[in-house]
C-alpha positions in Angstrom: -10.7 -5.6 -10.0 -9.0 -2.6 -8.2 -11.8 -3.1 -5.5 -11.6 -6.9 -5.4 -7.7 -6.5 -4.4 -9.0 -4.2 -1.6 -11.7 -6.5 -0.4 -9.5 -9.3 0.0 -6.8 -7.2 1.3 -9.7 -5.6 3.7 -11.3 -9.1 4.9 -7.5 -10.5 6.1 -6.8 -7.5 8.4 -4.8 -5.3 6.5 -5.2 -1.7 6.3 -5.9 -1.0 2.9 -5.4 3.0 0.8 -8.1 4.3 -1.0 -7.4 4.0 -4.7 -5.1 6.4 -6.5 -7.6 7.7 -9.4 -4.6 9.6 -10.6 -3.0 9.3 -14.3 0.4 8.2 -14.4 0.7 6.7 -10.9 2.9 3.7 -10.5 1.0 1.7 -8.3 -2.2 1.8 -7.3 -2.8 1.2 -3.5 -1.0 0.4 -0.8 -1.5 -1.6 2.7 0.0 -3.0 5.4 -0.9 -5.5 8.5 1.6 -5.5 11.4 5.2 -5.5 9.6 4.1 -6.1 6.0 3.6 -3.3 3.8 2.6 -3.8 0.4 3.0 -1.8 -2.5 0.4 -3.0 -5.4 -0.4 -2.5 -8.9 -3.5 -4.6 -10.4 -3.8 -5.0 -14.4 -5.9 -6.8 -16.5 -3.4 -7.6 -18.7 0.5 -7.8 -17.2 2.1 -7.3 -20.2 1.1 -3.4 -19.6 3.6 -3.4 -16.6 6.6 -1.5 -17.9 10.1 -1.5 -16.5 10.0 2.3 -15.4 7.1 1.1 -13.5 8.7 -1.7 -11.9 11.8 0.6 -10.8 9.6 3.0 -9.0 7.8 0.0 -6.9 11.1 -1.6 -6.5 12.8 2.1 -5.4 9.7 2.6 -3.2 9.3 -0.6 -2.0 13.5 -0.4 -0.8 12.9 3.0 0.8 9.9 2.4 2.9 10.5 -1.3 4.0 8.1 -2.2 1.3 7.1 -5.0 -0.9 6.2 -4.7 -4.4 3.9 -6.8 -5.8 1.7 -6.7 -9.0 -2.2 -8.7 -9.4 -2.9 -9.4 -12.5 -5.3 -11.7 -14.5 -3.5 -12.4 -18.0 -0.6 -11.9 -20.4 0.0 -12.2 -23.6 0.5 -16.1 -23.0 -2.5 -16.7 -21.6 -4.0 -16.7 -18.3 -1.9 -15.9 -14.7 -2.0 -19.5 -13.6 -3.5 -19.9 -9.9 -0.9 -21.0 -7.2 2.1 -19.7 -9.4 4.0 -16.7 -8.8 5.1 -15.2 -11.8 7.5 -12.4 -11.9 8.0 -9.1 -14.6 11.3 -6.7 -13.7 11.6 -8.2 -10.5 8.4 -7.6 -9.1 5.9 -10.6 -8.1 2.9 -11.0 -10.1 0.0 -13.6 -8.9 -3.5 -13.7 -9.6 -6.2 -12.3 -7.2 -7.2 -16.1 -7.0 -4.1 -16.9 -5.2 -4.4 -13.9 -3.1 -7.8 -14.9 -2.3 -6.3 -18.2 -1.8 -2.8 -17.2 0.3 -5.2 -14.9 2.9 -8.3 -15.6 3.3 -8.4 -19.8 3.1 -4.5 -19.8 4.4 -3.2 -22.0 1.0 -0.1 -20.3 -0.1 0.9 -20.5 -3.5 4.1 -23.8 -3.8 5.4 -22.8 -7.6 7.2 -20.0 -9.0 7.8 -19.1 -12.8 11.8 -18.5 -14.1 13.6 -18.7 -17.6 13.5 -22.0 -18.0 10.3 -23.5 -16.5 8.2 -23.6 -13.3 10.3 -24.0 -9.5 9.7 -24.8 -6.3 11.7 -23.9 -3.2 13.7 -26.4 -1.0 13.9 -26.7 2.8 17.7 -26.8 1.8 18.0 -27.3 5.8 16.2 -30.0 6.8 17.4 -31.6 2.7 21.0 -30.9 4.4 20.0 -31.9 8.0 18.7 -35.5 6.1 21.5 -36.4 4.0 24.1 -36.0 6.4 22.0 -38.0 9.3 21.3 -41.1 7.0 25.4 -40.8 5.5 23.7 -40.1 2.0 26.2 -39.0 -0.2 26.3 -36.0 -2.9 26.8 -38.2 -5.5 23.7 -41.0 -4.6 21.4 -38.3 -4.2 22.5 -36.5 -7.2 22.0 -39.4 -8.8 18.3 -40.0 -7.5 17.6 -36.5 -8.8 18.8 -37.0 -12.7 20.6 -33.6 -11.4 24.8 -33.0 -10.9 26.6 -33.1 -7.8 27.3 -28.8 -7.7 23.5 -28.9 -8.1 22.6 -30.7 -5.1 25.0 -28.5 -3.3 23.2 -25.4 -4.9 20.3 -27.1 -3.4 21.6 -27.1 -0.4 22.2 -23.2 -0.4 18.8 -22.3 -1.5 18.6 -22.4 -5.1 14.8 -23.7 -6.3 14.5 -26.8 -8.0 12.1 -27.9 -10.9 9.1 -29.9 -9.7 9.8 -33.4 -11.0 14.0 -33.1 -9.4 11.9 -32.0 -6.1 9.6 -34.8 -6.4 12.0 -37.3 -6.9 14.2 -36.0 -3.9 11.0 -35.8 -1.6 10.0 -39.6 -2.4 13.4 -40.9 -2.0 13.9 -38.9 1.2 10.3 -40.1 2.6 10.0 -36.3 4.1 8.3 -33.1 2.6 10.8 -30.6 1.4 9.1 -28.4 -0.6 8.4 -25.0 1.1 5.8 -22.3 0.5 6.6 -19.2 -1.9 6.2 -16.3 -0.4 4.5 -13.3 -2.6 5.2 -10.8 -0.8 9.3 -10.7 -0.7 11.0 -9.6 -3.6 14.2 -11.1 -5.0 17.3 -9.1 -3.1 18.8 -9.4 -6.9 15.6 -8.0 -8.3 16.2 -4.9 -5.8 17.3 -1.7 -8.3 21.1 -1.1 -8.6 22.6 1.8 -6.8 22.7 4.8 -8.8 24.3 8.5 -8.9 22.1 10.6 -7.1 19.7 12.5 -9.6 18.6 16.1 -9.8 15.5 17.3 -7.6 12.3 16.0 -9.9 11.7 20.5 -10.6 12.3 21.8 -13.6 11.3 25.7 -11.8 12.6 27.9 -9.6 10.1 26.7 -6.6 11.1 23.1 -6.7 14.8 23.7 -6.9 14.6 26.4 -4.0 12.5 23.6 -1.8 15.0 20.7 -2.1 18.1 23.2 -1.7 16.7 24.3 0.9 16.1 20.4 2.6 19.6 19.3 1.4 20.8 21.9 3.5 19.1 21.0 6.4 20.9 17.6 5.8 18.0 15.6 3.6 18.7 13.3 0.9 16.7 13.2 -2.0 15.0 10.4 -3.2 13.0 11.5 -6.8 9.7 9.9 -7.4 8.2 10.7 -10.9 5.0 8.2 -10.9 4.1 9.2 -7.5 1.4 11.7 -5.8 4.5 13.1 -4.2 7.6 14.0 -5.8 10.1 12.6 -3.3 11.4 11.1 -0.5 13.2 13.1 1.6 15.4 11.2 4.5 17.9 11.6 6.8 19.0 9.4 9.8 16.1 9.9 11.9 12.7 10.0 9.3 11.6 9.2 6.1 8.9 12.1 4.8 6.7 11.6 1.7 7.2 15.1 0.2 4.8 16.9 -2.4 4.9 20.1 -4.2 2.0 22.0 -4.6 1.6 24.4 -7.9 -2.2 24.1 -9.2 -5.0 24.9 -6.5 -7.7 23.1 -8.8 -5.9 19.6 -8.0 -4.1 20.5 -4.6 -6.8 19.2 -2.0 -7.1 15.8 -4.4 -2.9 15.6 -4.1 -2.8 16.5 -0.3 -5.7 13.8 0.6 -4.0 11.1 -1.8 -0.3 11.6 -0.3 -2.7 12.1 3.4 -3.8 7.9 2.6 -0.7 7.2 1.7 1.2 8.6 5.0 -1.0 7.3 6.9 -1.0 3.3 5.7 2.8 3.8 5.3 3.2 5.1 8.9 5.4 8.2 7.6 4.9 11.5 7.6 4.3 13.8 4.8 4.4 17.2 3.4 3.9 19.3 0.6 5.3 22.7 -0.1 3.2 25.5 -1.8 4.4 28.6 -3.2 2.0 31.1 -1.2 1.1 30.3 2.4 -2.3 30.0 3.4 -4.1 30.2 6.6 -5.1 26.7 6.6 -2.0 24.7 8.0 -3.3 21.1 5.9 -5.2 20.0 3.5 -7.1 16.9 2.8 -5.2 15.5 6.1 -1.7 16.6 4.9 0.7 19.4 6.7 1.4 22.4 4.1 4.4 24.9 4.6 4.7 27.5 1.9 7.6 28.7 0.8 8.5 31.8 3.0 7.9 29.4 5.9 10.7 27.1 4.7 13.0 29.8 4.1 13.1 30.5 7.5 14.1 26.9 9.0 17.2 25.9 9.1 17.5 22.8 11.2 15.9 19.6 10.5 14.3 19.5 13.9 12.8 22.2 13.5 10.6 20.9 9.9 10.0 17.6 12.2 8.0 19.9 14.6 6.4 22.0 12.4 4.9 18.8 10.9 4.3 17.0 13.5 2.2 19.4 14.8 0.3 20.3 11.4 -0.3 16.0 11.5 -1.6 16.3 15.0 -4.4 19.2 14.0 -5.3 17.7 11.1 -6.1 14.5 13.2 -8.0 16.1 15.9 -10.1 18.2 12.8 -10.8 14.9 11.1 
């Protein structure tokens, strides 16, 4: 299914990761085409999707410009309905039929699920743009809709309405209101609620001696635990995707996963290791040991350094 996703993704021009074949990882690949930059999950069955999961992809998905979106086939319930999009702790869910469907035959799906039922957006302009041209009052069209007054203002401001309200409205109005759903934008009240900043994800003494050492170049930390990195460190001018390196068995498979990543992301990355080695990357990603670090103390400085190592590893690859 993973590969199908990819395919799909593939065929409609968008640059598409390798798959993460790492346990634990939150999503599982990620791809972009011009401005959009997805963040995916695929699961057989949706009801595996757990919130910590969802927080991550939401986290990630607000710090990169990302969206979040989850392809699955069933739930609990029943089968993921074609043209529906369905949502679980704020992230989108569709089927890889309406995927197919939204970019590859250019059908975008028309109905989302909510508490309560299934939805459909408004054009709540042009609705507006018709009352008022044809002196249709609140009230009559409220009326027409078997819906209140405060509803046909909510309407109005971009609230979804159920399919037989919108039917009724778009019959009585002789013009198509209804508007396409758009899978790949989550909810701005889905987005994860500001909270106090939380330790650096290192339990040891190298982990807590790298971010020190990036806080103090002026870095915020931005913990990932479900990640092939372990953070995101940013400050006004760049986002990097930063790793820590402790076990040489699994390093190269870490450096060319968080490598992918950078590069469908379009932000650079890093990881730390406790002993330098002669090679300046691995698997496509800049490496700076620990003694290296210790020695810069400006930001600009780090955005050189891996520039640079980005640079070599391109030219070697």
């Amino acid at each position: 299914m993973i590969e199908a996703v990819r395919s799909v993704l593939a065929k409609s021009g968008f640059f598409v990761s390798r798959p993460l074949a790492m346990r634990g990882i939150s999503f599982d690949v990620v791809a972009r085409r011009d401005d959009t930059l997805l963040i995916i999950k695929i699961l057989s069955n949706v009801d595996a999707f757990s919130k910590d999961n969802a927080e991550e992809m939401l986290t990630l998905g607000e710090a990169l410009g990302a969206s979040p979106l989850l392809v699955g086939e069933r739930s609990g319930s029943g089968e993921i309905d074609e043209s529906i999009v369905y949502s679980r702790f704020g992230v989108p869910i569709i089927s890889l039929t309406t995927l197919t469907d939204h970019l590859l035959e250019g059908v975008p799906p028309f109905i989302f699920a909510a508490p309560g039922g299934l939805y459909v957006k408004l054009d709540s302009d042009l609705m507006k743009r018709l009352r008022e041209e044809r002196s249709i009052s609140l009230g009559t069209l409220a009326e027409i809709a078997g819906v209140s007054r405060r509803t046909i203002q909510m309407y109005e401001n971009g609230m979804g309405a159920m399919i037989d309200v919108a039917i009724r409205l778009e019959e009585f109005l002789n013009q198509p209101i209804v508007v396409p759903v758009n899978p790949f934008q989550h909810c701005a009240a889905a987005k994860p609620k500001e909270k106090e900043p939380a330790p650096p994800p290192a339990s040891d003494i190298f982990g807590k001696e790298v971010f020190q050492q990036l806080k103090r170049m002026g870095f915020s930390i931005l913990p990932i635990t479900r990640c092939p990195f372990e953070a995101l460190s940013k400050d006004r001018h760049i986002i990097i995707l930063t790793g820590l390196g402790r076990d040489d068995g699994k390093l190269k498979e870490k450096a060319m996963a968080v490598s992918d990543i950078s590069k469908v992301t379009e932000r650079s990355s890093v990881i730390f290791i406790e002993r330098s080695r002669s090679k300046q990357s691995i698997g496509g990603t800049p490496i700076v040991g620990k003694d290296e670090l210790r020695k810069i103390t400006e930001a600009c400085i780090l955005y050189d350094l891996v520039g640079a190592r980005e640079s070599d590893a391109k030219h070697k690859d």
